[in-house]
Every structure is written in structure tokens, then in C-alpha cells.
C-alpha positions as CSV (number, residue, x, y, z in Angstrom):
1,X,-73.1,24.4,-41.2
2,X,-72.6,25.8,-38.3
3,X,-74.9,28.7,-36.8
4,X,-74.5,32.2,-34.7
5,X,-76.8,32.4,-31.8
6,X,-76.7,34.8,-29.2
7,X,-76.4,32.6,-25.6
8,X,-77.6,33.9,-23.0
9,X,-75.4,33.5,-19.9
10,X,-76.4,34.5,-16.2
11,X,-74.8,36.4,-13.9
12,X,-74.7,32.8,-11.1
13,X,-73.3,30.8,-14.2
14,X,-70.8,33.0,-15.0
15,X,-69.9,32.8,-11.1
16,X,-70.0,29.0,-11.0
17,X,-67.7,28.7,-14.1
18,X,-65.0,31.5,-12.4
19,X,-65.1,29.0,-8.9
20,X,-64.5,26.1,-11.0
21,X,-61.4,27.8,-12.9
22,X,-59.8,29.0,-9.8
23,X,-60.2,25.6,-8.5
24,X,-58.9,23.6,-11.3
25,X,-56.3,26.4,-11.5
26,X,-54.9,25.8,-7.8
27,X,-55.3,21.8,-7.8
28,X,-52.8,22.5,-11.0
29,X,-50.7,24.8,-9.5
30,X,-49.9,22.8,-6.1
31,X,-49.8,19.7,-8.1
32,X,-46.8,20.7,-10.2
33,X,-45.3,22.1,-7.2
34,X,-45.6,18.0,-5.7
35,X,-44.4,17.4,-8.9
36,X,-41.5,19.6,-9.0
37,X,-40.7,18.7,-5.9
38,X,-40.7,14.8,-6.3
39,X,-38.2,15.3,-9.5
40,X,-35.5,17.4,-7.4
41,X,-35.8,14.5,-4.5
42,X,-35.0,12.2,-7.0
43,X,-32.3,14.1,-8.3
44,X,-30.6,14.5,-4.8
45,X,-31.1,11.2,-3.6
46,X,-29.7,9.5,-7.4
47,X,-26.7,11.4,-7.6
């Protein structure tokens, strides 16, 4: 069974975890831009 404990969380952990979003978030974001990008190149250069 599981169990519910309080966690205690500080303030330069919650920081490090907020860095590491933003940084997965843009390494996602420009990547489906390349993405993107390489599909409509395609496109073009197929038809």
C-alpha cells in the first residue's frame, strides 16, 4: 500500500527542477521547429 508523506522540497531544488524544464522545454521547441522544417523541404523538393 502506498503511503502519504509530507516531502520536503527546498527552495534551490525547486529552482534546479524549473532550469531543467525550461531547458528540456526549448531543446523541444527548436527541435520540432528542425523538424518542421526538414518535412516542408522535403515537400518542396518531392513535388
Amino acid at each position: 500500500m502506498g503511503t502519504n508523506k509530507t516531502v520536503e522540497v527546498s527552495k534551490e531544488q525547486v529552482e534546479q527542477a524549473t532550469a531543467m524544464w525550461r531547458g528540456f522545454t526549448k531543446i523541444s521547441k527548436y527541435s520540432l521547429i528542425a523538424i518542421c522544417a526538414s518535412l516542408v523541404l522535403l515537400a518542396i523538393i518531392l513535388l
